[in-house]
Residue, then its C-alpha position, 0 to 999 in steps of 0.5 A: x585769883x581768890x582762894x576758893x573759900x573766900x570766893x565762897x563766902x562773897x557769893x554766898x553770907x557776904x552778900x546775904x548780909x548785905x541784902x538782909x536776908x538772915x537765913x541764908x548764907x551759912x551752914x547753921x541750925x535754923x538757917x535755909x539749907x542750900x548747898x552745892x556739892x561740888x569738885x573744885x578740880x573739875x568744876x566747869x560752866x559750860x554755857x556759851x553765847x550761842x548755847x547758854x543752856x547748859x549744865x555746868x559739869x563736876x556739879x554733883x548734888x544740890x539742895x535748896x531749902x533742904x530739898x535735893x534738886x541735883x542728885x549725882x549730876x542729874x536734875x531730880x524735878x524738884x522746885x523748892x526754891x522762890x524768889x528772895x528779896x531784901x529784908x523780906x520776911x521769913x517763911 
């Protein structure tokens, strides 16, 4: 096992940067606002083989592109998010 912080960053700038996507990744003025809010405590993916839709639970709040998609738990409607590829420009 990882600390938590590291694996954070692997999934999130580390892999941002190799990809060349600038504007993701981080917490930082004029970066893309997407974060989870979560509790590492109870966090858990509760998809399986036979039933992979599921929500994973302890997942409380979610942004993407600073829009709020997961707001206590529960799905708001939102769809802000699109597709990201390498070294694609900003919009």
């Amino acid at each position: 096992m990882i600390p938590l912080e590291e694996a954070i960053h692997k999934m999130t700038w580390l892999n941002a940067e190799k990809i060349g996507i600038e504007d993701r990744g981080l917490v930082e003025p004029g970066m893309k606002a997407d974060l989870t809010v979560f509790d590492p405590d109870t966090v858990i993916d509760k998809a399986e083989f036979g039933d992979p839709h599921q929500f994973p639970e302890g997942i409380e709040y979610v942004t993407v592109n600073g829009q709020l998609v997961l707001e206590n738990g529960e799905y708001t409607g939102a769809l802000p998010g699109r597709i990201l590829r390498k070294n694609a420009d900003k919009q």
